[in-house]
Backbone as JSON, one array per atom type, in Angstrom:
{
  "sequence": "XXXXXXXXXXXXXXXXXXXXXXXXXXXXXXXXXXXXXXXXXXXXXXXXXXXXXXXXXXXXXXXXXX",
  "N": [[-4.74, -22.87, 10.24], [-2.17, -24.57, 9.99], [0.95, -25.63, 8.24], [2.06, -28.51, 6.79], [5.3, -30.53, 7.19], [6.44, -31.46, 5.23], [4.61, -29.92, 3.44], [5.0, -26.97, 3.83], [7.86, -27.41, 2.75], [7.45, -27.86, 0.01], [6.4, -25.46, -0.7], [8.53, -23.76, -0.15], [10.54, -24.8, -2.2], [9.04, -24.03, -4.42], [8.92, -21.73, -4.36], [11.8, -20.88, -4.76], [12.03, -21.86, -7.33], [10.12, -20.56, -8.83], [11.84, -17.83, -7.91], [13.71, -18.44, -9.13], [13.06, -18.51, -12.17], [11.92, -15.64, -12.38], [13.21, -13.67, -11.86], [12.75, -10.71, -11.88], [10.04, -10.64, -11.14], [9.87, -11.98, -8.5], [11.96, -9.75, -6.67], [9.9, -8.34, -7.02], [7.97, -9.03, -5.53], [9.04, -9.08, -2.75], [9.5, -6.9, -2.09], [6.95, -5.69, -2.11], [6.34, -7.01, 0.33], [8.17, -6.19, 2.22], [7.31, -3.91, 2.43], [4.62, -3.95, 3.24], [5.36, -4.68, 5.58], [6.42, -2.75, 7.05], [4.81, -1.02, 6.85], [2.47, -1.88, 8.54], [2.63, -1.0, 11.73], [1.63, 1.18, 11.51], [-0.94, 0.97, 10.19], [-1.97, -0.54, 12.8], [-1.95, 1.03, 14.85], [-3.75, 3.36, 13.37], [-6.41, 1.81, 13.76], [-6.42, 0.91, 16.18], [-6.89, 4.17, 17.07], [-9.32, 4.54, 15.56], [-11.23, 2.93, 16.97], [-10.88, 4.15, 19.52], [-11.97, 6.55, 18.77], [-14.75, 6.21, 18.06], [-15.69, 5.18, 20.67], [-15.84, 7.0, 22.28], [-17.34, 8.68, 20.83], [-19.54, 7.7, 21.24], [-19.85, 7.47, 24.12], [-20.22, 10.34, 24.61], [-22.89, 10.86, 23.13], [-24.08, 8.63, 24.79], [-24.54, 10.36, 27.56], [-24.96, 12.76, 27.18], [-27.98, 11.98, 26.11], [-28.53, 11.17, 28.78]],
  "CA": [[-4.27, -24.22, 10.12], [-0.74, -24.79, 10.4], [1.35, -26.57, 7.3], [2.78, -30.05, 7.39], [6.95, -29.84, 6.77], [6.14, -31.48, 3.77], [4.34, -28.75, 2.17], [6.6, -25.81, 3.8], [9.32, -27.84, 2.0], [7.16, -27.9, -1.43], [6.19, -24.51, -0.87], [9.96, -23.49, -0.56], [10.88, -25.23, -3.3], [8.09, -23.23, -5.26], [9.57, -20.23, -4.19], [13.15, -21.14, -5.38], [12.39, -21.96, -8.74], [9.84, -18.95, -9.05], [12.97, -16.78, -7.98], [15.14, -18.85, -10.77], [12.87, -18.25, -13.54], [11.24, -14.68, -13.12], [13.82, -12.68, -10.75], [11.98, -9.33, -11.41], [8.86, -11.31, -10.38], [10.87, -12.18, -6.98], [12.03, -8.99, -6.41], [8.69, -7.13, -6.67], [7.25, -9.81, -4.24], [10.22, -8.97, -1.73], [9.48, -5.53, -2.15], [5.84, -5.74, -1.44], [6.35, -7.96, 1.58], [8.96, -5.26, 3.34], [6.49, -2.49, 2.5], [3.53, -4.4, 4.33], [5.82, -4.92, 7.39], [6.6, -1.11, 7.6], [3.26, -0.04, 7.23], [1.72, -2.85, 10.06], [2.2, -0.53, 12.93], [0.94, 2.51, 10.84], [-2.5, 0.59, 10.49], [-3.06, -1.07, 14.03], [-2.12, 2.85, 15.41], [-5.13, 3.51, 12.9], [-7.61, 0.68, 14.09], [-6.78, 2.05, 17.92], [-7.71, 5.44, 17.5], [-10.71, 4.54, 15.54], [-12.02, 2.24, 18.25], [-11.3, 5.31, 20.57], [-13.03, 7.39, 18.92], [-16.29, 5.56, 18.42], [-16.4, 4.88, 22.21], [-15.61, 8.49, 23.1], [-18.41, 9.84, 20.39], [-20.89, 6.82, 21.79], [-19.41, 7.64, 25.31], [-20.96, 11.71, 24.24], [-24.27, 10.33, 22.91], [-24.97, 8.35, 26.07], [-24.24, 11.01, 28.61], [-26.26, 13.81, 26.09], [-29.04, 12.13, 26.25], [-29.18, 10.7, 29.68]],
  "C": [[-2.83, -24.19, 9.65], [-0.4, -25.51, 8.88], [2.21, -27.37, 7.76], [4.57, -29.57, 6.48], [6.86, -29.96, 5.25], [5.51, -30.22, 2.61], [4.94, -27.28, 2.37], [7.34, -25.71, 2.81], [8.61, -27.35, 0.5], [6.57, -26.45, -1.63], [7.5, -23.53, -1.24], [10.81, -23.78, -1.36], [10.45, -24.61, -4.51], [8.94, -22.37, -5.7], [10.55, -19.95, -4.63], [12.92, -21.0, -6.71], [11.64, -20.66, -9.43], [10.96, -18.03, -9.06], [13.96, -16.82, -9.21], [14.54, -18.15, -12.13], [12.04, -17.34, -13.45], [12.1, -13.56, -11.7], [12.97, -11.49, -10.62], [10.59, -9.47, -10.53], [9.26, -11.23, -8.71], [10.8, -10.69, -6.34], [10.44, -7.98, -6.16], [7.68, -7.5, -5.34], [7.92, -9.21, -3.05], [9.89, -7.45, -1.44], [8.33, -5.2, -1.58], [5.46, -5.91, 0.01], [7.23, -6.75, 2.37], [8.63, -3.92, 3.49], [5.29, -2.6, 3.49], [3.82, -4.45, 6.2], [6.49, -3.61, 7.86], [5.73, -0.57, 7.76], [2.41, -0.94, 8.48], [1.4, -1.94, 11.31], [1.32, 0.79, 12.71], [-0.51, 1.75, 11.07], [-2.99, 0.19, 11.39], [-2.83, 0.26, 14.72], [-3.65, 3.34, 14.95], [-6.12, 3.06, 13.2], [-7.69, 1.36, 15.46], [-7.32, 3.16, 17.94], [-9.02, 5.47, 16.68], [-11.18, 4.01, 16.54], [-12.25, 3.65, 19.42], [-12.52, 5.79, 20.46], [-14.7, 7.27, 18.87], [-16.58, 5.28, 19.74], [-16.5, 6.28, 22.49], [-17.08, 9.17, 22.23], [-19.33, 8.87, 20.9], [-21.0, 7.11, 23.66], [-20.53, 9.2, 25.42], [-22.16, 11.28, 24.09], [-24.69, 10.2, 24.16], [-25.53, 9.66, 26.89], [-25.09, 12.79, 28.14], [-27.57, 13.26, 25.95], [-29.62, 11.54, 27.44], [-29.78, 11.47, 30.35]]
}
């Protein structure tokens, strides 16, 4: 569900005064957030080759006991 501009706006406003009154706070958020978006392709690489490999060892099963 999508947000209305209105609460964007009051969300970005949040965010401002959070940054005013706890910078290190800020910063560790900022820090978090540009660590999540480096590791993103690292984990759907991970999700793909699990999926592989569960078809490929269910792929073995079948074909072993047909």
């Amino acid at each position: 569900m999508a947000l209305s501009m209105e609460e964007q706006r009051i969300l970005a406003q949040i965010e401002v005064h959070l940054s005013e009154d706890d910078p290190r706070l800020a910063h560790r958020f900022s820090r978090l957030e540009r660590t999540r978006r480096r590791n993103r392709p690292r984990v759907i690489a991970a999700v793909v080759l699990a999926v592989l490999a569960v078809t490929a060892i269910a792929a073995a099963a079948a074909a072993a006991f047909s």
